[in-house]
Biopython code that builds the backbone (N, CA, C, O; Angstrom):
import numpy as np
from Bio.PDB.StructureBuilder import StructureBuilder

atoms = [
    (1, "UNK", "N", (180.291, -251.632, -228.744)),
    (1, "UNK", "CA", (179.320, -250.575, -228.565)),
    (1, "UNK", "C", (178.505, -250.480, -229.861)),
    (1, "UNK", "O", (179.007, -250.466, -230.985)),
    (2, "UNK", "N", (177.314, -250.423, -229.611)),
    (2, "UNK", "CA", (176.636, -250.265, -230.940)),
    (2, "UNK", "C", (175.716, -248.805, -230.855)),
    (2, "UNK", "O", (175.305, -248.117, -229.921)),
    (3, "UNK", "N", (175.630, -248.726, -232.289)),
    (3, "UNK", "CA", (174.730, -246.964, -232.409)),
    (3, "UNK", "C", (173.209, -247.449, -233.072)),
    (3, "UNK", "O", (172.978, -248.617, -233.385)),
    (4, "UNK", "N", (172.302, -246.415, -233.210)),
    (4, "UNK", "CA", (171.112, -246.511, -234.296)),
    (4, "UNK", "C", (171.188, -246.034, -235.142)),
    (4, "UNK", "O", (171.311, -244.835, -234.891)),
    (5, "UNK", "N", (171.201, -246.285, -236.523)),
    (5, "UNK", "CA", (171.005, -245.071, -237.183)),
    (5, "UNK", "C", (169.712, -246.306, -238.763)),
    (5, "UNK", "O", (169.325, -247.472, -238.830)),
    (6, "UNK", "N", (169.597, -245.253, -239.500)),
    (6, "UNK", "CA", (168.969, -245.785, -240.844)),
    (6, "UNK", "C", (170.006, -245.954, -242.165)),
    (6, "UNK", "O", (169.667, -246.494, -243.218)),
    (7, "UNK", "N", (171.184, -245.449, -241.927)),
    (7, "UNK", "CA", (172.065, -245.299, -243.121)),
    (7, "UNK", "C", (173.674, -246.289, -242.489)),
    (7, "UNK", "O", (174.200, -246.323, -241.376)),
    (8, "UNK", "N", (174.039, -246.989, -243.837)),
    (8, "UNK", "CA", (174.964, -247.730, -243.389)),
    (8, "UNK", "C", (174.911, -248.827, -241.951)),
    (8, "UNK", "O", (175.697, -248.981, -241.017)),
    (9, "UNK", "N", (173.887, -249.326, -242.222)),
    (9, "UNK", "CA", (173.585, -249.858, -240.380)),
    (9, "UNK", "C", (173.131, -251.363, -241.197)),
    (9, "UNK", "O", (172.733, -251.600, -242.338)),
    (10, "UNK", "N", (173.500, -252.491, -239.606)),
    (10, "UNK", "CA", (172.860, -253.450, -240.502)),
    (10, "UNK", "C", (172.027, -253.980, -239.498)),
    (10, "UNK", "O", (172.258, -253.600, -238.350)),
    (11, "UNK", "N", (170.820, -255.027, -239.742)),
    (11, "UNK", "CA", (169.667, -255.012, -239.094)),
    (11, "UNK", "C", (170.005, -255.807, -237.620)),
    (11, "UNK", "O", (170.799, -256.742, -237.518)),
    (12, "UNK", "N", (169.200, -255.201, -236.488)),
    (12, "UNK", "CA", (169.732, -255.911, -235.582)),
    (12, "UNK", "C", (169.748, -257.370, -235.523)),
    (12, "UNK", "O", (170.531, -257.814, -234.683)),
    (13, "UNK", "N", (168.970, -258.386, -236.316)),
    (13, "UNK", "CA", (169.055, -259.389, -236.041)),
    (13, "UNK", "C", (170.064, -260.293, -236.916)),
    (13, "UNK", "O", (169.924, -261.507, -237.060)),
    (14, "UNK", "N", (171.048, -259.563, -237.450)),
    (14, "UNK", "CA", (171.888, -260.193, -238.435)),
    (14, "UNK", "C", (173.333, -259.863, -237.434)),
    (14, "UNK", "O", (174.323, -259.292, -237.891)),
    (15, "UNK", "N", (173.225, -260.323, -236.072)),
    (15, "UNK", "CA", (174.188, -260.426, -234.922)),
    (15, "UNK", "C", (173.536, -261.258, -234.297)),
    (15, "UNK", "O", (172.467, -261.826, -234.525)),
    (16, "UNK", "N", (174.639, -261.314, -233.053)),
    (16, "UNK", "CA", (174.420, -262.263, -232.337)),
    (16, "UNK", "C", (174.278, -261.706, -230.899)),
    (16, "UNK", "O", (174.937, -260.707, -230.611)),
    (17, "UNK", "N", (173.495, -262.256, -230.003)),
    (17, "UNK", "CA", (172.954, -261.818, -228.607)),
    (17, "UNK", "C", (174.587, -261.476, -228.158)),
    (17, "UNK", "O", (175.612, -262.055, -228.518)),
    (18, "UNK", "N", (174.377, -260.044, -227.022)),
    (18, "UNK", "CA", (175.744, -260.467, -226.174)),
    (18, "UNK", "C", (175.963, -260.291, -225.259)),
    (18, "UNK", "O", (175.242, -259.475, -224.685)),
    (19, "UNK", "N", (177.193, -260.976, -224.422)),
    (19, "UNK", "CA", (176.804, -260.957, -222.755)),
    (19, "UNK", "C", (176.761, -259.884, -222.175)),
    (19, "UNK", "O", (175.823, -259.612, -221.425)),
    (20, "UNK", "N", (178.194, -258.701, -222.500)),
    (20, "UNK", "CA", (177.789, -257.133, -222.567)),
    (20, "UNK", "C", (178.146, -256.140, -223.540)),
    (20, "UNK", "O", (179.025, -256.012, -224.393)),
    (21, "UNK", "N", (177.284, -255.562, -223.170)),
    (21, "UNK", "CA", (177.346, -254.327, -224.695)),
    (21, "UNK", "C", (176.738, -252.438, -224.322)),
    (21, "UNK", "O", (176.637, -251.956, -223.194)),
    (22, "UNK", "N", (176.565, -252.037, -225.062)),
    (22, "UNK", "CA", (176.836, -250.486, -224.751)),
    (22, "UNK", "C", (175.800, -250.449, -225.919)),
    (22, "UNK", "O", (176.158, -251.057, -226.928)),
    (23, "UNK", "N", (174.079, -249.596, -225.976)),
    (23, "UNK", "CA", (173.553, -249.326, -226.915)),
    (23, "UNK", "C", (173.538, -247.935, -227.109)),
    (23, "UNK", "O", (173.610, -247.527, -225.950)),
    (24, "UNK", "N", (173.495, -247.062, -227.754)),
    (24, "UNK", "CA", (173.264, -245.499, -228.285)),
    (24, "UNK", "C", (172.006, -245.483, -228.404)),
    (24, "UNK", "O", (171.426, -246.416, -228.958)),
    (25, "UNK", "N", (171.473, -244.618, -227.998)),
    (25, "UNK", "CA", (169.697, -244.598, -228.717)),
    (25, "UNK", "C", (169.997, -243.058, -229.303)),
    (25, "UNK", "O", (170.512, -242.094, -228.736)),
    (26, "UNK", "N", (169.528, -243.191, -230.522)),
    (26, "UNK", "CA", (169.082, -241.256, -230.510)),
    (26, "UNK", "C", (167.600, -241.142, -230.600)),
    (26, "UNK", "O", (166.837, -242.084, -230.813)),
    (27, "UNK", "N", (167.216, -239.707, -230.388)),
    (27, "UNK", "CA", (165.395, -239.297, -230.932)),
    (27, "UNK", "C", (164.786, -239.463, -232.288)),
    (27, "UNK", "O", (165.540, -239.725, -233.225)),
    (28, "UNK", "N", (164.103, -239.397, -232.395)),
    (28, "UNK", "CA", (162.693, -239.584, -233.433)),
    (28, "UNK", "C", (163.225, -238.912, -234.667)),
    (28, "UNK", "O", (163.496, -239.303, -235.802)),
    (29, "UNK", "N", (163.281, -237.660, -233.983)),
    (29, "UNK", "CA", (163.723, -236.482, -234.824)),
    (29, "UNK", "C", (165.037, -236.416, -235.431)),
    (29, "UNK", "O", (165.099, -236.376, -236.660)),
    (30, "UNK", "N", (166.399, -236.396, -234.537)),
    (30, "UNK", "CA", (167.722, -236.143, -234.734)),
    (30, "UNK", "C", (168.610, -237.800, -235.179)),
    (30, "UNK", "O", (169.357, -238.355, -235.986)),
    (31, "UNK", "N", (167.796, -237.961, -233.906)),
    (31, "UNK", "CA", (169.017, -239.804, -234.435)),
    (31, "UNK", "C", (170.161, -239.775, -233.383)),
    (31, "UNK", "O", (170.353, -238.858, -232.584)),
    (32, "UNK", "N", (170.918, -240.956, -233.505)),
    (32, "UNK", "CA", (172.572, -240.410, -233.190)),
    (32, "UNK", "C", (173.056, -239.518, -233.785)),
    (32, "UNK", "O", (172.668, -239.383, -234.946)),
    (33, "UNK", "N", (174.023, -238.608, -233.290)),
    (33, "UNK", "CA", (174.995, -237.642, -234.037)),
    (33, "UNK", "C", (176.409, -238.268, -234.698)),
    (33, "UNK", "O", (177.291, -238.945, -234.170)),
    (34, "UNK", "N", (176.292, -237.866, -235.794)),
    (34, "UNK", "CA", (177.272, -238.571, -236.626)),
    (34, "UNK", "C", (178.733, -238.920, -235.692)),
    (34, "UNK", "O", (179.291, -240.018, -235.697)),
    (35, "UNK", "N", (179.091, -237.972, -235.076)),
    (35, "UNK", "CA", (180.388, -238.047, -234.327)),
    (35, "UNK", "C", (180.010, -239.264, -233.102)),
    (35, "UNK", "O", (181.102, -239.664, -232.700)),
    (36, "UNK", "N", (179.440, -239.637, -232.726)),
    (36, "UNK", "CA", (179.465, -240.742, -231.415)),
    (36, "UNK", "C", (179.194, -241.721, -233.105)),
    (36, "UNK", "O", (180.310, -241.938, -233.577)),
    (37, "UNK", "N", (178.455, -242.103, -233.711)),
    (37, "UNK", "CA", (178.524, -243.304, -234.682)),
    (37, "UNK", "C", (179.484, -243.472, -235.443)),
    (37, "UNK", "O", (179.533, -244.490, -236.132)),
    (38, "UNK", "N", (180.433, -242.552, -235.496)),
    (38, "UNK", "CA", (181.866, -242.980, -235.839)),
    (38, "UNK", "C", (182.443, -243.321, -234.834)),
    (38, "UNK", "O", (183.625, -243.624, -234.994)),
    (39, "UNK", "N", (181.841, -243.415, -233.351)),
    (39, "UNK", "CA", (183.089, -244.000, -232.258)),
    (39, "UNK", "C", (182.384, -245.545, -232.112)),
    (39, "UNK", "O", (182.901, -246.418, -231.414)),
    (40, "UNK", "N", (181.636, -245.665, -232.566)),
    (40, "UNK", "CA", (180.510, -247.407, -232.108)),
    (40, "UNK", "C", (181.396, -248.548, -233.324)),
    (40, "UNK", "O", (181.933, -248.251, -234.391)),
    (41, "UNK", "N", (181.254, -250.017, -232.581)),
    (41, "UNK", "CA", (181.772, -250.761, -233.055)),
    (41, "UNK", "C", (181.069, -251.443, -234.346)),
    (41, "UNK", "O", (181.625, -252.236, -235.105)),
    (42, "UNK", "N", (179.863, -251.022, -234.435)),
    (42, "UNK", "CA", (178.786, -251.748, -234.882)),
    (42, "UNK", "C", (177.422, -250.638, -235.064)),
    (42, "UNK", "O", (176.937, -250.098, -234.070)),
    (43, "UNK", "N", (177.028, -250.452, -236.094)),
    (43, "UNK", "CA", (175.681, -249.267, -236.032)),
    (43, "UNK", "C", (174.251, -250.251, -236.293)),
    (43, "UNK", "O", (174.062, -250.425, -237.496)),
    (44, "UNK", "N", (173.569, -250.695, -235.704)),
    (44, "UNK", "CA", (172.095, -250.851, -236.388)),
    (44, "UNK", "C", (170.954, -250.394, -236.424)),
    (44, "UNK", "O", (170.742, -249.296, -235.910)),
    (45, "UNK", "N", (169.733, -251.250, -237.154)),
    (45, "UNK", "CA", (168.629, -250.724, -237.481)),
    (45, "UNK", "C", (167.557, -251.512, -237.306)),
    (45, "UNK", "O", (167.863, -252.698, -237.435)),
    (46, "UNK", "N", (166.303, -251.313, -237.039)),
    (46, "UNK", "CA", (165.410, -252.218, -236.643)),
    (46, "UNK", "C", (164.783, -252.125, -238.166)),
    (46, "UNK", "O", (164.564, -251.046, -238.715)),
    (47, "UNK", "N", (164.570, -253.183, -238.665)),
    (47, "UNK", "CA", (163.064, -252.612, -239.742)),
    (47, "UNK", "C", (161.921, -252.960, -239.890)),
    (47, "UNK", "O", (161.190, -253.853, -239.461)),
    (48, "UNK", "N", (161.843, -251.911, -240.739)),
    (48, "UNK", "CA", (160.000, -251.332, -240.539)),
    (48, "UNK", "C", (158.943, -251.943, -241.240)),
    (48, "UNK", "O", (159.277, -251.860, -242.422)),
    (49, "UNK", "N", (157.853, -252.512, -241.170)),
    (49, "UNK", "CA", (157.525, -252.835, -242.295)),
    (49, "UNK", "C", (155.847, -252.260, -242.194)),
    (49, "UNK", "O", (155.209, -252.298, -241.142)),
    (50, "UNK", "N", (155.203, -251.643, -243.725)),
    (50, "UNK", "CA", (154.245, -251.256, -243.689)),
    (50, "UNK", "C", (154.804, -249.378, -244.029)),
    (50, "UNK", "O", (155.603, -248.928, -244.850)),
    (51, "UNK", "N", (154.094, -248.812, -243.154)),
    (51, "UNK", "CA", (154.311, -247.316, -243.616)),
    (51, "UNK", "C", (154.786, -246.589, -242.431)),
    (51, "UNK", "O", (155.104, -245.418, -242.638)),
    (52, "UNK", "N", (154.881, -246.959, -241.441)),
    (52, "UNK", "CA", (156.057, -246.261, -240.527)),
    (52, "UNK", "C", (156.923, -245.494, -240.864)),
    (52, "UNK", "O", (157.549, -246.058, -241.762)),
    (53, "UNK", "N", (157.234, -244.765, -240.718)),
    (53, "UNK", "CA", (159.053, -244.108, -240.609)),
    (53, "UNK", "C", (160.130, -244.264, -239.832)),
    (53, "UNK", "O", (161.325, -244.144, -240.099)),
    (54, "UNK", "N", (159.364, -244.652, -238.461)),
    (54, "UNK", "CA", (160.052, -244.940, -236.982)),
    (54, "UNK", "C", (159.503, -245.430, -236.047)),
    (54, "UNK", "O", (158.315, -245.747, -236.105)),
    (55, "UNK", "N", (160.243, -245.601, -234.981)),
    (55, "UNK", "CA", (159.488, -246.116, -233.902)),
    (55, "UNK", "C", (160.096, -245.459, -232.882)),
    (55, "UNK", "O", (161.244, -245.054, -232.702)),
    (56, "UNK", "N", (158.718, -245.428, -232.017)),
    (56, "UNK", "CA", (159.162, -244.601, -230.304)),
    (56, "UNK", "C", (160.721, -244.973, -230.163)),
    (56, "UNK", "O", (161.382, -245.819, -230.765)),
    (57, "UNK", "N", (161.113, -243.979, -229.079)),
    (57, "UNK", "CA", (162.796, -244.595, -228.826)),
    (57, "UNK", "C", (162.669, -245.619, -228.076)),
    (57, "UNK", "O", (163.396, -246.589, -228.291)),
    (58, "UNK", "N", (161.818, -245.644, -227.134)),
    (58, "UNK", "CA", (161.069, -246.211, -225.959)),
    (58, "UNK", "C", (160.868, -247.809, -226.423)),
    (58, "UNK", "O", (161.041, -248.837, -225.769)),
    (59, "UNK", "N", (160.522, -247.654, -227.531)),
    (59, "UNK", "CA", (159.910, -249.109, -228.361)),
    (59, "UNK", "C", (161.500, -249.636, -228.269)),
    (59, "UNK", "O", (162.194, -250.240, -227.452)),
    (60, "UNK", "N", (161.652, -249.054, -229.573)),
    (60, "UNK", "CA", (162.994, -249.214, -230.502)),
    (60, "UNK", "C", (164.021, -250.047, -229.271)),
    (60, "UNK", "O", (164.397, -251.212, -229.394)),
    (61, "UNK", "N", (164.360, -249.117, -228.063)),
    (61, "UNK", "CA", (165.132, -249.690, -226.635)),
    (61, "UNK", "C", (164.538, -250.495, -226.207)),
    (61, "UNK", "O", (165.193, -251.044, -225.321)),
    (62, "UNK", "N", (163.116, -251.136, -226.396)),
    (62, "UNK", "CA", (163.268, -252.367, -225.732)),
    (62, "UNK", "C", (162.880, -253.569, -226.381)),
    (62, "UNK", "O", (162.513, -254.619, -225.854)),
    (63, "UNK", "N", (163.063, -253.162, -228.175)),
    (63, "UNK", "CA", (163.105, -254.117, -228.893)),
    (63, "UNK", "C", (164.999, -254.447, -228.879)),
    (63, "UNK", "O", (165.367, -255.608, -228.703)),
    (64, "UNK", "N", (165.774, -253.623, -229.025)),
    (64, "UNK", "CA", (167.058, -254.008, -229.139)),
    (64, "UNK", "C", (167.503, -254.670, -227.722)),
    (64, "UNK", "O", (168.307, -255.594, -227.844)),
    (65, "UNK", "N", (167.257, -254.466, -226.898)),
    (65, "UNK", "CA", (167.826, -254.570, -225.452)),
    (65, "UNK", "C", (167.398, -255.919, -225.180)),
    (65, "UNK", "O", (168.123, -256.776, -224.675)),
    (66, "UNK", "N", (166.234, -256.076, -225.518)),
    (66, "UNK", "CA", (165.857, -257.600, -225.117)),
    (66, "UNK", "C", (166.400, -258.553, -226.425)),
    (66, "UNK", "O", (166.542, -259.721, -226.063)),
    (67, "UNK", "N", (166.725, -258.335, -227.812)),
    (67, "UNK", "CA", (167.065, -259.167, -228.625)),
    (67, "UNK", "C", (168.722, -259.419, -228.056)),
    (67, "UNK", "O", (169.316, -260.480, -227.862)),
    (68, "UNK", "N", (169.288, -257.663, -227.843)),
    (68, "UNK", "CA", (170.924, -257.921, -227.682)),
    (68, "UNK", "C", (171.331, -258.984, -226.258)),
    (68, "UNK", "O", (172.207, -259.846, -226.177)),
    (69, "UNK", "N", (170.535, -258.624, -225.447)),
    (69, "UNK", "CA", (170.664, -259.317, -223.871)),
    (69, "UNK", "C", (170.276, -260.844, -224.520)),
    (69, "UNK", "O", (171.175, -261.666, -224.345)),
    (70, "UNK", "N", (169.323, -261.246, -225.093)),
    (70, "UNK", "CA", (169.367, -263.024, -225.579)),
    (70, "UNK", "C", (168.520, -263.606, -224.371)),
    (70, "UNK", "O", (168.297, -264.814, -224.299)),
]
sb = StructureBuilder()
sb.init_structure("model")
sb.init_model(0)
sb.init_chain("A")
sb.init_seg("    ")
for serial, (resi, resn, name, xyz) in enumerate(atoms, 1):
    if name == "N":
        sb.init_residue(resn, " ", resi, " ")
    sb.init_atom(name, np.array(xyz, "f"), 0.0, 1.0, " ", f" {name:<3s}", serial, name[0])
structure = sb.get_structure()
């Protein structure tokens, strides 16, 4: 199972695609809540480059979903 977060997370592409898996998304605003990212096997992060802060969740889910699916 993997979570999102910006802290302690490592980038999604420093894994490997997988056949199944469980993603967490949190909001813009809040994130995951610390208590479900202590239950995930794995936390990552997409990164940003330029001056962003974030990205839609909307984005973010179907940048991970299509890298994790392979």
């Amino acid at each position: 199972m993997f979570g999102t977060t910006l802290n302690e997370a490592s980038s999604y592409s420093a894994i490997e695609p997988q056949e199944t898996f469980a993603l967490i998304m949190g909001n813009e605003g809040e994130g995951v809540s610390q208590n479900l990212l202590e239950k995930t096997d794995q936390n990552l992060y997409i990164p940003i480059y330029g001056q962003a802060e974030s990205l839609n969740v909307a984005v973010a889910s179907g940048i991970l979903l299509y890298y994790l699916r392979g």
